[in-house]
C-alpha positions in Angstrom: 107.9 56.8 78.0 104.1 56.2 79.1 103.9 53.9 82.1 101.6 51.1 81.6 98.0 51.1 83.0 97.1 47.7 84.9 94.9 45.0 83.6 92.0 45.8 85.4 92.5 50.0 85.1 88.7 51.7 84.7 88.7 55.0 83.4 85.6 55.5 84.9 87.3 54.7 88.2 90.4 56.7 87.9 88.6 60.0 86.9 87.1 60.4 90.4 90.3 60.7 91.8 91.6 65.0 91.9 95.1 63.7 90.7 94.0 62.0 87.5 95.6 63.2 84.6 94.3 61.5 81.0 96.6 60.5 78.1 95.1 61.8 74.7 94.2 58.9 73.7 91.6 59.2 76.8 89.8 62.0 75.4 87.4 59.8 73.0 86.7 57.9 75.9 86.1 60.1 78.4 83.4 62.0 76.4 81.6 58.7 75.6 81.4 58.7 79.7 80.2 62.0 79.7 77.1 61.1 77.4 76.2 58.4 79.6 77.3 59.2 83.3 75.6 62.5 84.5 77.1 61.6 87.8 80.9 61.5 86.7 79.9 65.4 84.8 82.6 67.5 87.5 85.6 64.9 87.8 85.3 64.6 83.4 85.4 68.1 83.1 88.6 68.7 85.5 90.1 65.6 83.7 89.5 67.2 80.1 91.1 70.5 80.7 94.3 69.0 82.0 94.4 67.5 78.3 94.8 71.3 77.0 93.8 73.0 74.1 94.2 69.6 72.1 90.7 69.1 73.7 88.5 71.8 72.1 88.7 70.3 68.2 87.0 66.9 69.7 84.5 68.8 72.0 83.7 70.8 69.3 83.0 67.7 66.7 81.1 66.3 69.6 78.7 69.3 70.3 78.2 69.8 66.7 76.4 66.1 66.9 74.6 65.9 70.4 71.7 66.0 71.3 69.9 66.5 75.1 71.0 65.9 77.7 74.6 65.4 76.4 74.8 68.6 74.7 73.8 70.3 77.9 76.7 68.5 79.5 78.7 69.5 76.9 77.7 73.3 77.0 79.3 73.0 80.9 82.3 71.5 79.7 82.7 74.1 77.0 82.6 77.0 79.5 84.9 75.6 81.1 87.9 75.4 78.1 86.8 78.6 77.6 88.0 80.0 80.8 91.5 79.9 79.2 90.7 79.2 75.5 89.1 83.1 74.4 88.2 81.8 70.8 85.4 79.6 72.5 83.3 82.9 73.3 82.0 82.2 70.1 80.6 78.8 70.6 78.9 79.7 73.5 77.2 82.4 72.3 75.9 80.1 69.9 74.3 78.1 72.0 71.9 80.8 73.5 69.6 80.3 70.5 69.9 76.4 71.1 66.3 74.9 71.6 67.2 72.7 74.5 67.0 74.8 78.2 69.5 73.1 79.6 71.9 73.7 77.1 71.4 77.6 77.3 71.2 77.7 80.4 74.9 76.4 80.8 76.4 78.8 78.3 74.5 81.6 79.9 76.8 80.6 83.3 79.7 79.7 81.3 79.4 83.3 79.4 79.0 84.9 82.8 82.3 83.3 84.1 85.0 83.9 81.0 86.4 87.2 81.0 85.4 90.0 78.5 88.9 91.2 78.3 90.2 87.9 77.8 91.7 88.1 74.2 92.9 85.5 72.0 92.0 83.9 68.5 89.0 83.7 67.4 85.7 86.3 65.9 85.2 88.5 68.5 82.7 88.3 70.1 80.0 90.9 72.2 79.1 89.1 74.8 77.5 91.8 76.8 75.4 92.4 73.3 74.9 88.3 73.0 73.2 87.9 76.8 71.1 91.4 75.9 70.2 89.7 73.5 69.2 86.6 74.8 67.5 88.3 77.8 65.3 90.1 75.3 64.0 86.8 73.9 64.6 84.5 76.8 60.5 83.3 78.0 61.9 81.0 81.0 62.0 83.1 84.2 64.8 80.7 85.6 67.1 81.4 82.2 66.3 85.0 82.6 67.7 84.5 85.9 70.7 83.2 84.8 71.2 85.9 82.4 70.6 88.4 84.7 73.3 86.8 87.0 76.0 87.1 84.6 75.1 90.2 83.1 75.8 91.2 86.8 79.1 89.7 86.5 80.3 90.8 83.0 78.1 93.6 82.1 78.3 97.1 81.7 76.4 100.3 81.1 74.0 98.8 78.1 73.2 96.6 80.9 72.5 98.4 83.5 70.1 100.6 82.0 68.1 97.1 80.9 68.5 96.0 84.0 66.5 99.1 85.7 63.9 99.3 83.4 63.4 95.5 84.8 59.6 95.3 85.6 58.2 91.2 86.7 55.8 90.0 84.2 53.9 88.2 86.8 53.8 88.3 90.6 55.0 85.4 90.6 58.8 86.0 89.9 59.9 87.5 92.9 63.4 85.4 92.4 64.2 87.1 89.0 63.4 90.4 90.7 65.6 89.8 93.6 68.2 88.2 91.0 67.8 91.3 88.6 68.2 93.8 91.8 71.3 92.0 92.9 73.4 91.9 89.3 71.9 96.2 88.7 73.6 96.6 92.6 77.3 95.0 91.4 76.9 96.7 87.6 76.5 100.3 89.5 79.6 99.1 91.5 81.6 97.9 89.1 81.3 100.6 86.7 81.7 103.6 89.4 85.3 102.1 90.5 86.6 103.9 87.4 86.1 107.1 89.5 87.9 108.5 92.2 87.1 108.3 96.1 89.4 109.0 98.8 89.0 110.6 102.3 89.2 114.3 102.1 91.3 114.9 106.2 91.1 118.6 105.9 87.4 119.3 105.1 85.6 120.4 108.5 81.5 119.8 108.7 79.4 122.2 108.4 78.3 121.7 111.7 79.9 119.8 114.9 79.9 115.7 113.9 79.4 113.0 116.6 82.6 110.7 116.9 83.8 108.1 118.9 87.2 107.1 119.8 88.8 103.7 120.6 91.2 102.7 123.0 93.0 99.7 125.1 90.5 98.7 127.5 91.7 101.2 131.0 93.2 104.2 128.9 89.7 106.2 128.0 90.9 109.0 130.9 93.8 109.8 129.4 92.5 109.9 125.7 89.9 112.4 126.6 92.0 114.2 128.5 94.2 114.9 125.4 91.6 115.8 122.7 91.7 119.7 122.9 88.5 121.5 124.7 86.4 122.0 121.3 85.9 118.1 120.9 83.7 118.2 124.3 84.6 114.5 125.0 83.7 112.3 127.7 84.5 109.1 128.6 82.0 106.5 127.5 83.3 103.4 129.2 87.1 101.9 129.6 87.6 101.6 126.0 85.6 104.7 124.4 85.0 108.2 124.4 82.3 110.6 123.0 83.3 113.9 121.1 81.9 116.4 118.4 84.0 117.2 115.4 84.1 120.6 114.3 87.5 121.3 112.5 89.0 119.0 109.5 89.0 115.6 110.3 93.0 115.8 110.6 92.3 117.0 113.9 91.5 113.6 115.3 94.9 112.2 114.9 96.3 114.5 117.8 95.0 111.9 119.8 98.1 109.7 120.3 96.3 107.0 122.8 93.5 106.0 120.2 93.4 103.1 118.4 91.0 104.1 115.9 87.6 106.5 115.2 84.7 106.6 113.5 81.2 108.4 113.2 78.1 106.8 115.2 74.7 107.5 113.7 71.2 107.4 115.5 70.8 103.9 117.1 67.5 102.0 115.3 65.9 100.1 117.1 63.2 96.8 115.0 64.3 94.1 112.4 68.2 94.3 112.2 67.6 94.8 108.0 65.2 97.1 108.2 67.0 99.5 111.0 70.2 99.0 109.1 68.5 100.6 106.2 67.0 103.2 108.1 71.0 104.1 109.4 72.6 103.8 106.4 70.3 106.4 104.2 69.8 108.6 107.4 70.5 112.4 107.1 73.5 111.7 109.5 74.7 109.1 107.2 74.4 111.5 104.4 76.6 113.8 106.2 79.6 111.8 107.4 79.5 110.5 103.6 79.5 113.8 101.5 81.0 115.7 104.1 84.5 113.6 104.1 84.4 111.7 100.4 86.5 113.0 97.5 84.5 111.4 94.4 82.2 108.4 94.8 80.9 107.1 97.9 81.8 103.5 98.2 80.7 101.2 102.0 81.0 97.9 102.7 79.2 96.0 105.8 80.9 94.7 108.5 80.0 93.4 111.9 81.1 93.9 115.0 82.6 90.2 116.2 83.6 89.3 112.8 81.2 87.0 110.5 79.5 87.1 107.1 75.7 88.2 106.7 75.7 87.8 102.9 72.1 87.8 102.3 71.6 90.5 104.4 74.2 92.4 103.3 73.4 92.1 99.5 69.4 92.8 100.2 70.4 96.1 102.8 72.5 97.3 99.5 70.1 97.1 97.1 67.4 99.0 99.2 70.1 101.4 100.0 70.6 102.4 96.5 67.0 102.9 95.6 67.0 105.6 98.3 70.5 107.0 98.1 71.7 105.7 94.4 75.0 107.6 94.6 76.0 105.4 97.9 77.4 102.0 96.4 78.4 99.0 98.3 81.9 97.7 97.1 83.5 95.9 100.4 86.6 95.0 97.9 86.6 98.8 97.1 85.2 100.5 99.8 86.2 104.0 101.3 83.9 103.5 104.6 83.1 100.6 106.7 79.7 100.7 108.3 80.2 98.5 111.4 77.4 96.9 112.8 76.5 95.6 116.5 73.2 94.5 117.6 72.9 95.1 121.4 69.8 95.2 123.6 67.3 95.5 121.3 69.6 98.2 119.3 71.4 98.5 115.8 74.1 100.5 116.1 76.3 101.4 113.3 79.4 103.4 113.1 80.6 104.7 109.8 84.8 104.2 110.0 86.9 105.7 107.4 89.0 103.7 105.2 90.9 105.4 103.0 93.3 107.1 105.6 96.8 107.3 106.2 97.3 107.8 109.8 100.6 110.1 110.3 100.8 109.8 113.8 103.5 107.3 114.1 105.3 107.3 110.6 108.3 107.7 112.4 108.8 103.7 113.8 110.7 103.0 111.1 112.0 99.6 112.9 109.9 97.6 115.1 111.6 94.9 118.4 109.5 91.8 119.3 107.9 92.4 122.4 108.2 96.4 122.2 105.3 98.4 123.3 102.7 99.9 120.9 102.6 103.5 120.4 99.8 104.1 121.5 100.9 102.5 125.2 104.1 104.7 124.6 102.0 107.9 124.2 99.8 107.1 127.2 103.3 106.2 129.4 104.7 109.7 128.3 101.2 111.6 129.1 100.9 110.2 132.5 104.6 110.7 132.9 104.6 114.3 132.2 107.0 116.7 130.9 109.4 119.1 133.2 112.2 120.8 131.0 114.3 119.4 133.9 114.2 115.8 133.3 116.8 113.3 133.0 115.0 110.7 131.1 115.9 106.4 131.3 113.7 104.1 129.5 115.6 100.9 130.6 114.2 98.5 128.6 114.3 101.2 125.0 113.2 98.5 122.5 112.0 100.3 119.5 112.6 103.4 121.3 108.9 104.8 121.7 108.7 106.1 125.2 111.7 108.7 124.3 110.1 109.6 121.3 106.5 110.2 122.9 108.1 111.6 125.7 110.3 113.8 123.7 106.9 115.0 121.6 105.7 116.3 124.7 108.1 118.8 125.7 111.9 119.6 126.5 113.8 117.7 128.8 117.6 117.6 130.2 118.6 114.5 129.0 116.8 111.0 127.1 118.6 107.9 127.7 117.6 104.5 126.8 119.1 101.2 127.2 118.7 97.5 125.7 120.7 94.5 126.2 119.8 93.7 123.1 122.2 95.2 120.5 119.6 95.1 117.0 117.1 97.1 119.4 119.6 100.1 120.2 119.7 100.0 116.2 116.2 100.5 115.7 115.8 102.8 118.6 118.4 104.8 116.9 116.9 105.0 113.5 113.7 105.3 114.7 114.5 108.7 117.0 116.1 110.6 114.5 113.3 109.3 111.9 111.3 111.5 114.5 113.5 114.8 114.5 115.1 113.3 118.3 119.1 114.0 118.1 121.5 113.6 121.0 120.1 111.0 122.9 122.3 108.4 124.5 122.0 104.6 123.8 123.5 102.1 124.8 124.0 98.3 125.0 123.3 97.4 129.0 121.6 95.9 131.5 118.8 97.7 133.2 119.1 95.9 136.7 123.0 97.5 136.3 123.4 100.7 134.0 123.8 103.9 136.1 122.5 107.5 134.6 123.5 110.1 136.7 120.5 112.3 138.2 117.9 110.2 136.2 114.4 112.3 137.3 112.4 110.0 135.2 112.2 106.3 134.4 109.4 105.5 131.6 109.3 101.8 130.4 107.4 99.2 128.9 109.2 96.0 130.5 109.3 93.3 127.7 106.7 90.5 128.3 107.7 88.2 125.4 110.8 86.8 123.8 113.4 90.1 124.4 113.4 88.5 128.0 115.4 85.4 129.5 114.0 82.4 130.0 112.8 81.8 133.4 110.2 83.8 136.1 109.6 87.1 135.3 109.1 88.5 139.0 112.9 88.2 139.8 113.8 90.0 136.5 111.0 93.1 138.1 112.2 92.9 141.3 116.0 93.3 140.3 115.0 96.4 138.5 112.6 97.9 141.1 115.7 97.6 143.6 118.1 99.3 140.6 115.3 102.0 140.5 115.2 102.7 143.7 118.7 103.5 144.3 118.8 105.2 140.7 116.4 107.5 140.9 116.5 111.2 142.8 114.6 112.3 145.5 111.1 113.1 144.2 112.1 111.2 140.8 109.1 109.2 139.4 108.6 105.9 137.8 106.1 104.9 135.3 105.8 101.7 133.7 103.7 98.8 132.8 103.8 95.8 135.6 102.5 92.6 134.6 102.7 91.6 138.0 101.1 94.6 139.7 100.7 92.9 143.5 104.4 92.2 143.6 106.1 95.1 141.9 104.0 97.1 144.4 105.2 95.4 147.5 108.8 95.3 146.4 108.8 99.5 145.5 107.6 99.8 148.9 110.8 98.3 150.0 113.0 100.7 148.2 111.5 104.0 148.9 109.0 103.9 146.1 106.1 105.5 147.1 102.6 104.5 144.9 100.9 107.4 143.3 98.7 106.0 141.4 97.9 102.6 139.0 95.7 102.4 136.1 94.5 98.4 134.7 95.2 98.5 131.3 94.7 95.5 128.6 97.6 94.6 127.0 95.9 92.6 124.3 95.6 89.2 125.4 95.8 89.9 129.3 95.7 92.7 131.9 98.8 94.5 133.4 99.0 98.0 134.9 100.1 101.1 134.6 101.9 102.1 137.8 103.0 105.4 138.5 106.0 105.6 141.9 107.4 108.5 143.2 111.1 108.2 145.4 110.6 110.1 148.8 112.3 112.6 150.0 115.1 111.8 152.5 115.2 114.3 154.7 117.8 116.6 155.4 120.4 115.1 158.4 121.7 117.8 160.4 125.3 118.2 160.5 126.4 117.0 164.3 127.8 120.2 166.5 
């Protein structure tokens, strides 16, 4: 049963509210509204389609009757039904031939926005052919603008070709133009992501390639150190290091302490739209693209410290593809970011690959809150080393990456790993033998009390977030650092991550730990170090004659 309206209820009043929802009998009423409140046009439209498709008969009685402006009004409301109601194509297409602007120029939008795969009852109805049409007869520059806005959106081939056989009839329509340039830029897009494009990883250049590679702030050492000797690289910074590619692009994922790559081109230097321009069609550019795509060559924009350049974005594009028309910008569909950063007086952009499974860690089946990334776990095991003599601990195991990095590197006598945490020995578990790793020992124990005998080698990543007991963290470190100490063999080594590196330091001291050497590292959100102890030797007590 239909709750009863108030005395004083006013349609007028209760449309403006989002929640409205009209009774049928509303519908007469609410369209007398619409011919005389241009102001009440969006919360009468939203209110109508809640009524359904029990609308579009009285709409359509109504159209067939108005005159301006209420038939423009009614155009609007029209394209909207016809988001969900398929047969109203028809109307709407109607309408382009309608003498009053207004009116046209909402069924130009409203044809732009409904969905040319949409089906449904109805004639069907072209409505690619229906805007070429109306484009081809259209004398308004601002309609024509419209048009060419939703052929943009809708369009296809047939209006594409129009499209770039677009010349201004004055010099004063540098809006169409820009209009016309934009919807040709999406139409080229849309219809190339019917084709293919992937990253090819084992094509190798033609000749050696600039790359860069990424890394947690303190670990750019280490990473360079690891590339093989035909990359050339050098550290560039804490974070970053320079290197030529000359073999398949696979090659780059030997580096285990990266984060991520990507090819820098010339640095421009004038007007950020301009120099981006100049980048993005350079022969380097060119290169990087054709070298590594497998079908079309689809970028998008980005900038370095996240936000939107739209405008800039769309107008880069289009001049772009008037130099190199088989690079397209689709950042829904893109194989390669081009990242952007503006930095004393410089545009530098780096072209990153999208399209590309990285294999390095497929084995971390399981992750542990608070577990260490791999890429800290490779940079643990590389500083750590590998002796085919090594008893390995990693204390705190988590998800079990320091055994498995370690184990990457090289033979050892023995990988243990321990957790109090029972769900985290599981996913170690899985996670080693997703690697190939058999016969380690796990176990559910406390690192401040498990003993393995004639451990050589303790790598860990202490948990820094919920794995660890409430409470202050130094007493948890310094508990271990003593267990260490006594644990470890003469000439044993530690290396770890300390988030208290002044402390931990002091306390090794203590217990025989002698410093070899610390590296700052950021741990994403604040700083800890890397800290590498050896245990002295005692020496040898001579028996007493």
């Amino acid at each position: 049963m239909t709750a009863r309206r108030p005395a004083d209820f006013s349609l007028a009043h209760a449309v403006r509210s989002d929640s409205f929802t009209p009774r049928r009998s509303d519908l007469e009423p609410l369209l007398n509204l619409l011919a005389q409140d241009e102001s009440l046009e969006g919360p009468i439209e939203r209110a109508i389609s809640r009524v359904g498709p029990e609308s579009v008969p009285a709409v359509r009685a109504r159209l067939r009757e108005a005159t301006p402006p209420f038939k423009g009004r009614l155009a609007r409301l029209l394209g909207r039904l016809a988001v969900t109601d398929p047969s109203l194509r028809a109307d709407l297409a109607g309408l382009l031939v309608d003498s009053d602007p207004k009116t046209r120029r909402n069924a130009i939008i409203a044809l732009g926005k409904v969905p040319s795969s949409l089906g449904g009852a109805g004639p069907p109805v072209d409505v690619e052919a229906a805007l070429i049409a109306a484009w081809g007869r259209e004398t308004r520059e601002d309609l024509r603008r419209s048009i060419a806005d939703a052929l943009g959106k809708i369009g296809g081939a047939t209006a594409l070709e129009l499209l770039k056989r677009f010349e201004p009839r004055t010099p004063e329509t540098p809006g169409l133009a820009e209009v016309v340039g934009r919807a040709t830029t999406k139409l080229h897009r849309s219809l190339l992501r019917a084709s293919r494009s992937r990253i090819d990883p084992e094509r190798a250049p033609p000749s050696p390639v600039p790359i860069v590679f990424h890394c947690r702030s303190g670990l750019a050492p280490i990473l360079a150190d690891e590339l093989p000797p035909g990359f050339r690289a050098r550290v560039d910074g804490p974070d970053r290091v320079l290197a030529v590619l000359t073999g398949p692009l696979s090659e780059v994922f030997r580096a285990r302490t990266m984060l991520r790559f990507g090819f820098p081109l010339p640095a421009e230097r004038g007007e950020t739209g301009n120099a981006l321009v100049r980048a993005l069609t350079s022969e380097a550019a060119g290169r990087v693209f054709e070298t590594w795509t497998d079908g079309a060559i689809r970028y998008g924009i980005r900038w370095v410290g996240g936000g939107h350049q739209r405008a800039l974005a769309w107008s880069t594009a289009q001049r772009v593809a008037e130099k190199r028309p088989t690079f397209v910008n689709d950042p829904t569909r893109s194989t390669w970011d081009a990242v952007v950063e503006e930095a004393n007086g410089e545009v530098r952009v780096e072209l990153v690959p999208k399209a590309l499974d990285d294999p390095r860690f497929d084995y971390r089946l399981g992750q542990v809150a608070a577990a260490s990334h791999p890429t800290i776990a490779a940079a643990l095991a590389r500083i750590a080393g590998a002796r085919p003599d090594d008893v390995v601990w990693d204390p705190f195991v988590g998800s079990g990456l320091e055994l498995v990095e370690r184990a990457r590197l090289g033979r050892s006598r023995a990988l243990h790993g321990t957790d109090r945490d029972p769900k985290a020995i599981g996913v170690a578990r899985r996670n080693l033998a997703a690697a190939g790793i058999h016969g380690a020992r796990l176990a559910v124990a406390d690192a401040g009390e498990h003993e393995v005998p004639g451990v050589t080698l303790i790598i860990t990543n202490p948990p820094m977030g919920r794995r660890i007991d409430r409470g202050d963290v130094g007493p948890l470190l310094d508990r271990f650092i003593d267990h260490a100490g006594r644990s470890l063999v003469d000439g044993g080594r530690l290396v770890w991550v300390s988030p208290l590196p002044r402390r931990t330091i002091a306390r090794a001291r203590r217990v025989g730990l002698v410093l070899a050497s610390t590296r700052d590292i950021d741990m994403g959100g604040f700083t800890a170090q890397i800290q590498v102890f050896c245990k002295a030797k005692q020496p040898a007590t001579k028996p007493r004659s």
